[in-house]
N, C-alpha and C positions, 0 to 999 in steps of 0.2 A: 874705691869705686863701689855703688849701692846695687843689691841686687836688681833696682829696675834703668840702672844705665848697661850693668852688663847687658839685660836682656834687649834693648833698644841698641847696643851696639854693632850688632851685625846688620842690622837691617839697615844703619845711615852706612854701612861700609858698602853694600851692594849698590847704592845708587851712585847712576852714573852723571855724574856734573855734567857732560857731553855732551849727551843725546838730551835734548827739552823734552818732558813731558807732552803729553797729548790733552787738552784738557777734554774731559769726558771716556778716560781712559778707567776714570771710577766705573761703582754701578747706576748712578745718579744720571749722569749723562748718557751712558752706553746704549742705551734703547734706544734714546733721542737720535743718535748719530747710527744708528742702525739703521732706523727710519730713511733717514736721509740720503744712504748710501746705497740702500738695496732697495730694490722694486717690490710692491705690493702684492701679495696675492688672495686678496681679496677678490678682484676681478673672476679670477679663474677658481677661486671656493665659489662664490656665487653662482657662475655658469653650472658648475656641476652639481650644485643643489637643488640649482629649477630643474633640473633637465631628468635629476633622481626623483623632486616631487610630482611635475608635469607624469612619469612612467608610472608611478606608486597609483597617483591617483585615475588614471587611465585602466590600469590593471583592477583599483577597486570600483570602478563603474561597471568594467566588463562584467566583473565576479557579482553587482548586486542585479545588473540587468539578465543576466542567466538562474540567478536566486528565485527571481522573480517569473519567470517562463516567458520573459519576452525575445523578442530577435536583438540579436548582436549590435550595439552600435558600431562599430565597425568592422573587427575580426575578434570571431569566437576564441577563449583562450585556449579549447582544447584543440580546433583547429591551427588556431597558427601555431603551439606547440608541434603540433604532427608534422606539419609546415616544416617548420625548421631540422627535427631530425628527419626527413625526410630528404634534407639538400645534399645534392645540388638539383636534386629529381624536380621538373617542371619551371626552373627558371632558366633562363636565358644565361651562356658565359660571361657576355658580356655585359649584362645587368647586374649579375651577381658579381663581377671585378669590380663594376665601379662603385657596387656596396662596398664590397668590401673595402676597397679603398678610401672610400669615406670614415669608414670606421676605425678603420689604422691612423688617419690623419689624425680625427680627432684623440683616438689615444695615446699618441704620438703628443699629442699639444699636452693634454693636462699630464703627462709622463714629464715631460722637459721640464712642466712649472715647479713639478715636485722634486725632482732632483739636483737643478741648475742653482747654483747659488743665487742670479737674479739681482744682480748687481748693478748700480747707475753707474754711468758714465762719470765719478766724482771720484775726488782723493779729499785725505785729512791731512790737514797742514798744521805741524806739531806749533801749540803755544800753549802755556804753561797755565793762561789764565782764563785763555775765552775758545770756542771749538769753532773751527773756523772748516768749512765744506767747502771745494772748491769743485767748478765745471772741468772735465777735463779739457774741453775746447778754450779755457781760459789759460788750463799750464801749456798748452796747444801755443795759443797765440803769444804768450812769455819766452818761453824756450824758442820758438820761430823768429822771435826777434832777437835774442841771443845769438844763434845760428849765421844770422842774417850779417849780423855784425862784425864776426868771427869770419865771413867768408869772404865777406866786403861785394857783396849780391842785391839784386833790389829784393822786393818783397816779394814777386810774382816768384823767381827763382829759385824759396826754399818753402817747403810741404811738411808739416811735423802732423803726426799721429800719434797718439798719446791712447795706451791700451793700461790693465791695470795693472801690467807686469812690465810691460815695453814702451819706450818711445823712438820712434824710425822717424832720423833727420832726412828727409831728402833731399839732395841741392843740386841743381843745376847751374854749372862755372860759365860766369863770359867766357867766351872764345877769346884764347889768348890769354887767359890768367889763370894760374894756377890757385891751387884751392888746397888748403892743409885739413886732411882728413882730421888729423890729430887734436889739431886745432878746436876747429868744431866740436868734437866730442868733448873736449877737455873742457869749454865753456859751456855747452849744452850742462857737463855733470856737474860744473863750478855751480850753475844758476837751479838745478835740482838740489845741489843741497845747501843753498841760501836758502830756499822753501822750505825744505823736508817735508816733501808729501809721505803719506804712510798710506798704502803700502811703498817704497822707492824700487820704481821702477829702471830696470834695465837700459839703457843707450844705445842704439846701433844709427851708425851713419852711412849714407850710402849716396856717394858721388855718380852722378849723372856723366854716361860718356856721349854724351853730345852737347857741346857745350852752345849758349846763347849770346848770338850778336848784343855786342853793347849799344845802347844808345849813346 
């Protein structure tokens, strides 16, 4: 054996024939399916740039219309300054909550944009050659028909949610037929992993106690 099969020999021994690859699991694709799976924050950069240049350039009108010995266009910066450490003296409580609460909102919004992962509603469906995104309303409507079939229910009868850790089967039994919990989940997980979305999300099923007149 040459010294570049030893060095190439561990790395074909960690992979797993099993589990197919993701294609775009390189760095070639990886941005690409980034894009695709998590939500933009462009939107919420942009609000917060006009809203810092709109104040900036506010603040240097004030500063050149005072430069200049004219009257204020609209609050002097040394009064509203006073203004402010002076609060809550000469406002109202309840004009000053519902500032405030306006102010919490919006720091509250751009707080979540920047923390929250920001994530679509989409999963990756491991293939080996081409990268393939899917809706989650689409593994939604696959597994629901799975369920469906497994339960022997029409279609109105079973509810699937599809989260990016979870899917909750819901099914409601004709009256007068039994329903195999077991069943359902077994084929629900059989038909996740003919897919293999990634991330693979968890299964919980959950039988309806009231069950529905059959037609």
């Amino acid at each position: 054996m040459t010294q570049d099969e030893e060095t190439e020999a561990p790395t074909v021994a960690n992979q797993s024939p099993e589990t197919p690859p993701v294609a775009g699991e390189d760095a070639t694709m990886s941005q690409i399916l980034r894009r695709e799976t998590h939500s933009s924050r462009a939107g919420a950069s942009g609000i917060a740039a006009v809203l810092v240049i709109l104040l900036c350039v506010y603040a240097l009108l004030e500063a050149g219309v005072r430069a200049v010995g004219q009257p204020p266009w609209l609050v002097d910066p040394g009064t509203a300054a006073e203004r402010i450490i002076a609060l809550p003296a000469g406002i109202s409580p309840l004009l000053l909550g519902a500032g405030g609460a306006v102010v919490a909102m919006v720091g509250l919004y751009f707080f979540l944009h920047a923390v929250l992962p920001g994530r679509r509603a989409r999963h990756l469906l491991r293939d080996p050659r081409i990268a393939v995104v899917v809706d989650d309303e689409v593994l939604a409507s696959a597994l629901a028909r799975r369920a469906r079939l497994a339960a022997n229910v029409t279609q109105e009868q079973v509810m699937v949610v599809v989260s990016q850790r979870l899917v909750v089967v819901n099914v409601r039994p004709t009256s007068g037929s039994r329903v195999s919990e077991e069943a359902v989940l077994a084929a629900v997980q059989a038909e996740l992993e003919e897919m293999s979305p990634v991330p693979m999300p968890a299964v919980r099923v959950n039988l309806g106690t009231s069950g529905v007149i059959g037609a």
